[in-house]
Every structure is written in C-alpha cells, then in structure tokens.
C-alpha positions as CSV (number, residue, x, y, z in Angstrom):
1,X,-69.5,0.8,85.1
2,X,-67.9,-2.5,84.2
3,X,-64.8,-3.4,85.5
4,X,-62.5,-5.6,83.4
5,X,-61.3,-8.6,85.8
6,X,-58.4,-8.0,87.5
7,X,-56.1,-10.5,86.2
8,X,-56.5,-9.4,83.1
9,X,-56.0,-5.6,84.3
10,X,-52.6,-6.6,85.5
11,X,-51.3,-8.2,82.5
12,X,-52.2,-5.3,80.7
13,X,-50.3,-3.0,83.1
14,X,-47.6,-5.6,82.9
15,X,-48.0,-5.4,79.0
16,X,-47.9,-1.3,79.0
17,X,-44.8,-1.5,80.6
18,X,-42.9,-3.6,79.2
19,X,-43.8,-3.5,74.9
20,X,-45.4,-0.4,73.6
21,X,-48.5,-1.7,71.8
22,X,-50.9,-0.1,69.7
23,X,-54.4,-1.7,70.0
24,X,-56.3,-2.8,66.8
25,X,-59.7,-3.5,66.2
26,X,-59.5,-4.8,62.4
27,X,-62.7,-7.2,62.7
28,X,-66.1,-5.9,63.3
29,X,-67.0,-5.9,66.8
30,X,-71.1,-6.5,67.9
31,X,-71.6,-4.6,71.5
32,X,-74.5,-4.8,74.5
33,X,-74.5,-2.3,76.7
34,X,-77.8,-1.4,79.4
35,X,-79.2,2.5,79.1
36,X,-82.4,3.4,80.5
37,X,-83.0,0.2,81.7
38,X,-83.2,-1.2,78.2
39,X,-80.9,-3.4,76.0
40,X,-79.1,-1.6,73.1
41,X,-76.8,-3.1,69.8
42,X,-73.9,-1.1,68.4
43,X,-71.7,-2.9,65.6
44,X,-68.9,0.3,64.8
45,X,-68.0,3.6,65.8
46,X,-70.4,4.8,62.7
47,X,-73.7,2.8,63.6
48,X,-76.7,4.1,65.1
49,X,-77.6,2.5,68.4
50,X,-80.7,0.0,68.2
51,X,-82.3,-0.8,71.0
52,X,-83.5,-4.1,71.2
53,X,-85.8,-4.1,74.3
54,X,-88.9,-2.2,75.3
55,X,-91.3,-2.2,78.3
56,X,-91.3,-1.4,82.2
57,X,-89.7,-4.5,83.5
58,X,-85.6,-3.9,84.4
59,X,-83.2,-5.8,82.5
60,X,-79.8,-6.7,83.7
61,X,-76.6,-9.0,83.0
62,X,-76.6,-8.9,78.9
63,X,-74.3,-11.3,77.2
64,X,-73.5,-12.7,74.1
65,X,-73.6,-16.3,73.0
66,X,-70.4,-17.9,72.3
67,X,-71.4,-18.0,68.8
68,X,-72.5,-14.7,68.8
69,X,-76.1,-15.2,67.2
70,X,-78.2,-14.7,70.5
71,X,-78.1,-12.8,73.8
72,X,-79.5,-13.8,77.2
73,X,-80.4,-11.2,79.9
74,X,-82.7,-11.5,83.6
75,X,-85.2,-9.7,84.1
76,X,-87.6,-8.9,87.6
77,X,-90.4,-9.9,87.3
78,X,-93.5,-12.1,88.9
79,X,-93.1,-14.6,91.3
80,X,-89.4,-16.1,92.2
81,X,-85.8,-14.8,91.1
82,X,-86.8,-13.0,87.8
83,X,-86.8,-14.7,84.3
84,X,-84.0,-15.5,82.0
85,X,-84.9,-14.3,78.5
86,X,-83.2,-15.3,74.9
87,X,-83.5,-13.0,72.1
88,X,-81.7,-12.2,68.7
89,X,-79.5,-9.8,67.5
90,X,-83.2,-8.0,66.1
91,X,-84.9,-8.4,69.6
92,X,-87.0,-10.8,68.7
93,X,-88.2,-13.1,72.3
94,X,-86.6,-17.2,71.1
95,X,-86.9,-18.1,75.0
96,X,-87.8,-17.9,78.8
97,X,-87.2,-19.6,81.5
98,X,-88.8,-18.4,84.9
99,X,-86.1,-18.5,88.0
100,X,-87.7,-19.7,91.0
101,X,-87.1,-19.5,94.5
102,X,-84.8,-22.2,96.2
103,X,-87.4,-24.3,98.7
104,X,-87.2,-23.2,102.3
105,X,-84.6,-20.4,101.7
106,X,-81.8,-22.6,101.6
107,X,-80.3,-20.8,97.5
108,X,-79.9,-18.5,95.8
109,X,-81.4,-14.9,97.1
110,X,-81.0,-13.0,94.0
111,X,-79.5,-13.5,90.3
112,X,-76.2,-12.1,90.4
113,X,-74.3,-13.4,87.4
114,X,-75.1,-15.5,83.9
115,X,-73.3,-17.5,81.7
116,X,-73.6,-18.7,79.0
117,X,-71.8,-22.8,78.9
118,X,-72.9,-24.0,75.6
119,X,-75.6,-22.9,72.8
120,X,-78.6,-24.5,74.7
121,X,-77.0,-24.2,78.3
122,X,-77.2,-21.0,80.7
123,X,-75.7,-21.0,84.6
124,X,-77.1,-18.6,86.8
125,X,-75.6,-18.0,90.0
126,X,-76.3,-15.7,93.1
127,X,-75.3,-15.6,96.8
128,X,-77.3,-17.9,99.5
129,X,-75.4,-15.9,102.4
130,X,-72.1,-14.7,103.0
131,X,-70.5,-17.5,102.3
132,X,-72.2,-19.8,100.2
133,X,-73.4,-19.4,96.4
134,X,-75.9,-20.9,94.7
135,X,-75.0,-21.7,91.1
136,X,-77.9,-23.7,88.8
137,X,-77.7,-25.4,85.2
138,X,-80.5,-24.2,82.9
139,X,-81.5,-26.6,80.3
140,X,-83.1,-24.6,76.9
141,X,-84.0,-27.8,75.4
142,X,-85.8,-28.5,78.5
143,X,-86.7,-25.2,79.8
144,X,-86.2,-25.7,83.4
145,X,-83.2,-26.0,86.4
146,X,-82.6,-29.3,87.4
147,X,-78.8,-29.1,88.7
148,X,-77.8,-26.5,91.4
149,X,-74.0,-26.2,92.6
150,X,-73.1,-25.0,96.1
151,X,-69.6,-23.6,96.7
152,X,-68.6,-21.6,99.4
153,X,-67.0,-18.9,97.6
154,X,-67.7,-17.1,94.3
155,X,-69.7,-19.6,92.1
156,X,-69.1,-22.7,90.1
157,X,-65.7,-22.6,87.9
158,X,-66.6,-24.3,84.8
159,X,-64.3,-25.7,81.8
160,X,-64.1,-23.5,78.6
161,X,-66.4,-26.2,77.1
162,X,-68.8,-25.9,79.4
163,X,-69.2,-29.8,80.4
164,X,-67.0,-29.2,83.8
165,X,-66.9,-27.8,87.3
166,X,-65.0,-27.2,90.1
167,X,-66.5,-25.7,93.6
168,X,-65.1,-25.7,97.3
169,X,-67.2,-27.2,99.7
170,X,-66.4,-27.3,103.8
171,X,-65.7,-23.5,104.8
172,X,-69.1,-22.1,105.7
173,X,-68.7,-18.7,107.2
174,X,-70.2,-19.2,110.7
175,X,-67.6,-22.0,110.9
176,X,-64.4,-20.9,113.5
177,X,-61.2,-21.0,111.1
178,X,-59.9,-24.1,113.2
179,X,-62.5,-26.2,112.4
180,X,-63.1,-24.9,108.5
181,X,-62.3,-27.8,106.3
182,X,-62.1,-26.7,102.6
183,X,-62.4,-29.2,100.1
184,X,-62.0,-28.7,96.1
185,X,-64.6,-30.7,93.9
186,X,-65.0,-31.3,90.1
187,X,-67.9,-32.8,88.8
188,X,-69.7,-33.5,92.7
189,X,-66.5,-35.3,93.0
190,X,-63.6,-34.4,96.1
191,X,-60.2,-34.4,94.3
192,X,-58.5,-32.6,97.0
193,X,-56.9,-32.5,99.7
194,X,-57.4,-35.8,101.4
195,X,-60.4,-36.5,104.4
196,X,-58.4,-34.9,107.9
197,X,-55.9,-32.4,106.1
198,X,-56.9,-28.6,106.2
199,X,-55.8,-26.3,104.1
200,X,-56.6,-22.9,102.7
201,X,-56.8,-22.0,98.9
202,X,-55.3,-19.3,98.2
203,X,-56.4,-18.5,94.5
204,X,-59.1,-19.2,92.2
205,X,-59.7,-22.5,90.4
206,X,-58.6,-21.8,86.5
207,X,-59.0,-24.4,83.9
208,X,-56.5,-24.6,81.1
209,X,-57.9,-23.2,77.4
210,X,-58.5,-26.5,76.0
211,X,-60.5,-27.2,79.6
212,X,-58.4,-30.0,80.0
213,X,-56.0,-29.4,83.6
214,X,-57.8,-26.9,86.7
215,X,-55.0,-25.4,88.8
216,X,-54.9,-23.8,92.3
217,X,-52.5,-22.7,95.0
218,X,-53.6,-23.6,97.9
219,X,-51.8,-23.7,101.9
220,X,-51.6,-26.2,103.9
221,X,-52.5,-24.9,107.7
222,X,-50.9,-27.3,110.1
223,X,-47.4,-26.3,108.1
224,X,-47.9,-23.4,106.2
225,X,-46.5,-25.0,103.2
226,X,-48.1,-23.9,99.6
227,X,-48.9,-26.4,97.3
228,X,-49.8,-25.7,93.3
229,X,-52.7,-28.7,92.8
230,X,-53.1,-29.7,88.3
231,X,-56.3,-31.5,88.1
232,X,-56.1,-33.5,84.9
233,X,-59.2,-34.5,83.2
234,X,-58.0,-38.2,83.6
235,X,-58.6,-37.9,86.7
236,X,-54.6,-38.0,87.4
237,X,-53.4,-35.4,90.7
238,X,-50.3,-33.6,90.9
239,X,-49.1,-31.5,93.9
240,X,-46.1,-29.5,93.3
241,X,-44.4,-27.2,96.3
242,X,-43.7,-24.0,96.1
243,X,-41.1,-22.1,97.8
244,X,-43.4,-19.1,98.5
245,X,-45.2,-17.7,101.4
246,X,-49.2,-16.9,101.5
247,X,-48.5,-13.4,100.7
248,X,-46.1,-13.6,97.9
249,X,-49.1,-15.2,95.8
250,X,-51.0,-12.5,93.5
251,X,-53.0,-14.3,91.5
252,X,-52.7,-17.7,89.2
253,X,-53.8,-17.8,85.0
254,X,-53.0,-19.2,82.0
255,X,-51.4,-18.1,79.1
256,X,-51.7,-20.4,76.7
257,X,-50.9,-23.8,77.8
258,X,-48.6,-22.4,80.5
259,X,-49.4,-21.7,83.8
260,X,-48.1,-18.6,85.5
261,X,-48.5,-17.0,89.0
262,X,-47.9,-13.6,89.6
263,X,-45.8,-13.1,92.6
264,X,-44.2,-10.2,94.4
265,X,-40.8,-11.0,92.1
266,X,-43.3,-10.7,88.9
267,X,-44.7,-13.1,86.7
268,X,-43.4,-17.0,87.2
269,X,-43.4,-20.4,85.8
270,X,-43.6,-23.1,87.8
271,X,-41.5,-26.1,86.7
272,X,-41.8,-29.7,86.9
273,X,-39.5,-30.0,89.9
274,X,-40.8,-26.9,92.3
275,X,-38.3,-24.2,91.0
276,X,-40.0,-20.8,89.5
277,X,-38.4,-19.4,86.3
278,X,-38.9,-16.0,85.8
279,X,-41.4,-15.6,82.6
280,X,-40.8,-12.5,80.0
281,X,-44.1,-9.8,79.7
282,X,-43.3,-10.3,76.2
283,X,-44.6,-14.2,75.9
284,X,-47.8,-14.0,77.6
285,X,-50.3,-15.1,75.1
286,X,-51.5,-12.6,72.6
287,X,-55.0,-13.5,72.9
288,X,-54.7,-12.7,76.5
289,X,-52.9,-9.2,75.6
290,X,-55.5,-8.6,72.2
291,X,-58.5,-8.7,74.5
292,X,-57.5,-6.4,77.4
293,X,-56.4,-4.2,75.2
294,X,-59.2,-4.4,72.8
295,X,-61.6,-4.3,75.8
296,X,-59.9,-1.1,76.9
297,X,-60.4,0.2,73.7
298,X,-63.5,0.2,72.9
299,X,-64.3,0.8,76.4
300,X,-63.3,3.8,76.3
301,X,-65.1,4.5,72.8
302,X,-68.8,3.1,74.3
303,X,-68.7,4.2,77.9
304,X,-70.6,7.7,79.0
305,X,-74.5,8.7,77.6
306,X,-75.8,6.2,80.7
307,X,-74.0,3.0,78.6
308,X,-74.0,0.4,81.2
309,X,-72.9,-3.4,81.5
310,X,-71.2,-3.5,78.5
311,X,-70.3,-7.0,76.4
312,X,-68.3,-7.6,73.4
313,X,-68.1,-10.1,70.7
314,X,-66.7,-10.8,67.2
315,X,-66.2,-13.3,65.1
316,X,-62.3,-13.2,64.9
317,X,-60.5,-11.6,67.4
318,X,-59.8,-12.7,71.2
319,X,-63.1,-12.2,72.8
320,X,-64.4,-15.0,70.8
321,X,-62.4,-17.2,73.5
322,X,-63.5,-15.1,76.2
323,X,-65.6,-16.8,79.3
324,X,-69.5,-15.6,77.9
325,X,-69.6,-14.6,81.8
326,X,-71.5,-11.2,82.9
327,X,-71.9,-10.5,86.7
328,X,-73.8,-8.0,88.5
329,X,-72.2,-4.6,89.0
330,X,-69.5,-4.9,86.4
C-alpha cells in the first residue's frame, strides 16, 4: 500500500482539525498504479483501466514525469540492478537504461527509489548498507550513470529544479557515536558545520519551493544546543538558535516561502532573531493542504482490486508541484 509521507499526513490531521474542508478534484487527474505485476492508466472515476505493460519481468516504482507526458518504472531483469524503462501514456517503450552493479560491492545493492529531476534526468537510489545510500544521476540524452552520491542516511535531497543536492557525509554506522562526525554537503561541497564541531541533525534537509534556501535543525553535541542552518543558493550561511530541546523537534517543511517546524507546542515560525511565533493551521499553504487531501481522495477511490504503488498527476492542481519521487514499499 502507499503511504502518503508523514509530513504531509500531519498537516492534514492538523488541517481536519482545525477548518472543515471538503476536498475537490475539479481537473482531470491521470493515475499509475501496479496490479499483477503490470503497469495500469486510469484518467476518472468512469474510465476503464488500461494497462500499459505486458510480459513476465516485475515492474516496480511507476512515476510520472513532471510534465506528465511519460512514465519511468525498474524492472529485474539480466545482469546488474534491473533496467530503468521510459514509456508513454499508450505503453509505447521511448527508453532504457540498464542499472549496473557498483564495482567491488561498494553501492547500491538494490533499486529502491526513482525520481524523476528534469525531462531527460532520472535519480535512482538504493541502500549500500545500513547506513549508507547510494544515489546515481541517469543521463537520457546520454543513456548511462556517470554521477553517484553517497549519504549516510536516506538518499540525495535534491532542489525542486532538479540542478541541486544536499547529502550528509561522516556518520557511518559501524562508527561509535563519539567519534561520528556528520557533515551536510550541497553540490560535493561541505557547508556545514565547521572541520572539529560534532553535531547531530535532527531533521531532514528541505529545500524551499523555488529551490532557492535548504534548511535543517540540527544539535550541537558538546552543548546540546539546536541550531536551524538556511543554506542560500549564494552560497551565504545562516545559523539561528532555537530555544528547543532534541525532542521537542517533530519535523521541519515549507509552506510556501515560510519555514515551519512542528514542535510539541504545534506548528511554529522561526523568526529572524531566535523567538518562535505560533503559526495558524489556517495559513499553511493551500497547495500543501489541496494535495494531501486530494491524495487522500482519490486514494481511497483507486486502492483495493490488487492496486498497488499508486502515482498521481494533473495538469492543474497541486500534485503538479509535487517531488516526481516514488520509493519502494509505499
């Protein structure tokens, strides 16, 4: 079954409880979904199914372009990871690229997530062990991986755009916590915290809607201070305190060009100066609220019959600024 992400399962419990809204889905909505091992289109509650793949090799991890005009899917089979296949909204085969193995064991093990970064870009990323991830750049125009990102964590963040990317570096996991040394890079480059400090992030790395600021809490171990790092594409830093412990931090997003944290007080703006402002349910960002509830929606309309790893796009409505991000087992 696919979960919905979490931060967006809390705004819309947040949402629910604090202004009654009635979901709408006024534009027509193009959904993937997995049954029988197969790929299958549905535009409306009306439309027939139409399955779009055939033949005895499993498919997994559908998505849809930004655009919407193609879909990209893996699939096991021959040598290496699998192969990353392009098709249509018809079925018809545009492109393959063939995964392989990392040399001498040192990647990716399997493909557990794919994304799509721009219309002739694809990131692919899986798990090297249990602390590192492998996450590689494939190139359509020239059919092949030539860039792989290691982070010790989750996978590569990357900027709406698809031209960015942060990763931590420095925590392997058979590392003793003392001498773990995580590190925050964009673009192969450390931006924080400085050579000798340790400290230990405490949320994940989200870039701003126009891709332009990455933000993340992280605490600094000698002191147990918390910190709120803004990455700014110029390159500038800015470290703000926060008067917060380690466990009052829930989780950090955007809404709109405001960044909020979720605390155990509710949802809060940090300010300029350190203070947090209590933020009203009612002014987080619509396209935020739209898509979870949209999602939910239709959902709950698809799901059932052996629908699987379902995606959703349109061409006016929030998912269209949605991350094109699918990952294995949601």
């Amino acid at each position: 079954m696919r979960r919905i992400p979490a931060v967006l399962v809390w705004v819309l419990a947040l949402v629910f409880l604090a202004v009654p809204c009635a979901p709408v889905v006024s534009k027509p909505t193009k959904a993937l979904f997995l049954k029988a091992g197969q790929i299958f289109y549905k535009t409306d509650d009306d439309a027939a199914e139409v399955q779009l793949t055939d033949g005895d090799t499993p498919k997994f991890l559908p998505v849809w372009s930004k655009d919407g005009l193609e879909i990209a899917f893996a699939e096991r089979r021959g040598d290496g990871l699998g192969t990353v296949v392009i098709i249509d909204e018809h079925g018809r085969r545009l492109e393959e690229v063939a995964i392989a193995d990392a040399d001498r064991g040192a990647g990716m093990r399997a493909i557990e997530s794919l994304e799509w970064l721009s219309p002739r870009k694809i990131a692919i990323t899986g798990s090297a062990n249990p602390s590192l991830t492998e996450t590689r750049l494939i190139d359509l125009d020239e059919m092949d991986t030539k860039t792989s990102i290691f982070d010790d964590g989750p996978g590569a963040d990357f900027s709406p755009d698809g031209k960015h990317f942060a990763y931590i570096s420095g925590s392997p996991h058979f590392t003793p916590e003392r001498l773990r040394a995580p590190a925050l890079h964009i673009d192969f480059r450390r931006v924080f915290p400085e050579v000798g400090v340790q400290v230990r992030f405490l949320t994940e790395r989200v870039w701003s809607p126009d891709g332009k600021v990455l933000a993340v809490v992280a605490e600094q171990v000698a002191t147990g201070k918390l910190t709120l790092v803004t990455w700014r594409m110029d390159g500038d830093l800015e470290r703000r305190s926060l008067t917060l412990s380690a466990g009052d931090i829930q989780s950090l997003f955007w809404s709109g060009d405001t960044l909020l944290l979720r605390t155990a007080d509710g949802v809060m703006r940090p300010t300029e100066d350190g203070r947090l402002e209590a933020w009203k349910l009612g002014e987080i960002a619509d396209d935020v609220r739209h898509r979870v509830d949209m999602q939910l929606l239709l959902l709950n309309r698809l799901e059932g019959n052996g629908r699987t790893a379902i995606d959703f796009w349109c061409e006016d409505c929030a998912f269209r600024t949605a991350r094109r991000k699918v990952v294995l087992g949601q």
